[in-house]
C-alpha positions in Angstrom: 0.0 0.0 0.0 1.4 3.5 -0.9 1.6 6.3 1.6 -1.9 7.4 3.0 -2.1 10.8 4.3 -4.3 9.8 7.3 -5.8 13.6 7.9 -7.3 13.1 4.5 -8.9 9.8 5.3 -13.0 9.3 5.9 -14.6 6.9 7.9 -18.0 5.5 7.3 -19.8 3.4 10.3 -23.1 2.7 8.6 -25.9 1.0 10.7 -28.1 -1.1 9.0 -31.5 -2.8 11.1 -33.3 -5.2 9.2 -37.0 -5.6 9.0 -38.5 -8.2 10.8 -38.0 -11.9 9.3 -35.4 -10.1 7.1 -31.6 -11.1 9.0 -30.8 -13.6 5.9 -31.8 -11.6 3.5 -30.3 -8.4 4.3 -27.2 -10.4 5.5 -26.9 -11.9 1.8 -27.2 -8.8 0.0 -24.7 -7.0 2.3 -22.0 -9.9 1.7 -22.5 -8.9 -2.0 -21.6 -5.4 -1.6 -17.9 -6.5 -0.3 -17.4 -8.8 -3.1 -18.1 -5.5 -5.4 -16.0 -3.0 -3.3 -13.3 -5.2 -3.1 -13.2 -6.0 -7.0 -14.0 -2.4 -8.4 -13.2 0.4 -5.5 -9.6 0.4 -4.6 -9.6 3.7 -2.4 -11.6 1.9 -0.6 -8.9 0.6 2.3 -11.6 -1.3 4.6 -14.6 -2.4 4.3 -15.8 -4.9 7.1 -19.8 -6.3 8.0 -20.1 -6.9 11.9 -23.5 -7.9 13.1 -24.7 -6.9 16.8 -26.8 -9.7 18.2 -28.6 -7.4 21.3 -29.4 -4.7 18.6 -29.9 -6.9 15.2 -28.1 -4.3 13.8 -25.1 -4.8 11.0 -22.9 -2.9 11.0 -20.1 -2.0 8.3 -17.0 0.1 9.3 -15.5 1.3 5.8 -12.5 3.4 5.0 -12.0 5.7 2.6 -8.5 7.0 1.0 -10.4 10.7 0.7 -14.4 11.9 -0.2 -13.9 11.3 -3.3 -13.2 7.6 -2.9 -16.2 8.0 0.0 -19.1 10.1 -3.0 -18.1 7.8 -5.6 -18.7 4.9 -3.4 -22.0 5.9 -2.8 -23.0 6.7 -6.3 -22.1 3.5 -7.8 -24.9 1.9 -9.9 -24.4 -1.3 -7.5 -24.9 1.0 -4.8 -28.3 2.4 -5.9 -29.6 -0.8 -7.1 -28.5 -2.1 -3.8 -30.9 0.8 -2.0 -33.6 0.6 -4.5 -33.8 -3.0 -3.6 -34.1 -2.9 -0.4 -36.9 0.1 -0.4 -38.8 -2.3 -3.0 -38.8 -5.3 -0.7 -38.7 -3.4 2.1 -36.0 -5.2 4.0 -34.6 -2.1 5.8 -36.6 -0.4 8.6 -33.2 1.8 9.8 -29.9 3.2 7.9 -27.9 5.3 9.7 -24.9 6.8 8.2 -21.8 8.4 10.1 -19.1 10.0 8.6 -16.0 10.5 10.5 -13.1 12.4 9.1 -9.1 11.7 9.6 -7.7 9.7 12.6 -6.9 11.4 15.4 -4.9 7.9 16.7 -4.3 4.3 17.0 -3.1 1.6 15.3 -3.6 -1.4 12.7 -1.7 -4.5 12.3 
């Protein structure tokens, strides 16, 4: 990996709670979206699904080289057929989006 100017870095923790009955099928279609980061968005440095049994909530921490890695990401036609899929079948009932920028510490191994 080349130097990343870690000031210029965006964070993304996005909060996804399925509708009721829905776990499987929102789990399925959010595995799908990391196959397609990892093949087509390489400012994309992580992108990892966690799932919070009290809450039912997933949860994906992604990491963006800048906002332009972070707006393209979101405009991706995968993206939006992703969403209007999920508004069609309704398998969402809550999508929270944070956006944090730069690191102000820490460490990866």
């Amino acid at each position: 990996m080349s130097s990343i100017d870690l000031n210029s870095t965006f964070t993304l923790i996005a909060t996804i709670t399925p509708a009721p009955g829905k776990k499987d099928e929102v789990q399925s279609a959010l595995l799908s979206l990391i196959d397609f980061v990892q093949a087509n968005e390489p400012d994309v440095l992580h992108y990892t699904l966690h799932f919070h049994d009290e809450s039912s909530d997933f949860v994906f921490v992604e990491w963006f080289k800048d906002m332009e890695a972070l707006d393209k990401h979101g405009k991706t036609d995968f993206m939006r057929e992703f969403k209007e899929r999920g508004e069609k079948e309704a398998l969402v009932v809550k999508h929270d989006l944070r956006i944090l920028k730069g690191v102000v510490g820490g460490f990866a191994r």
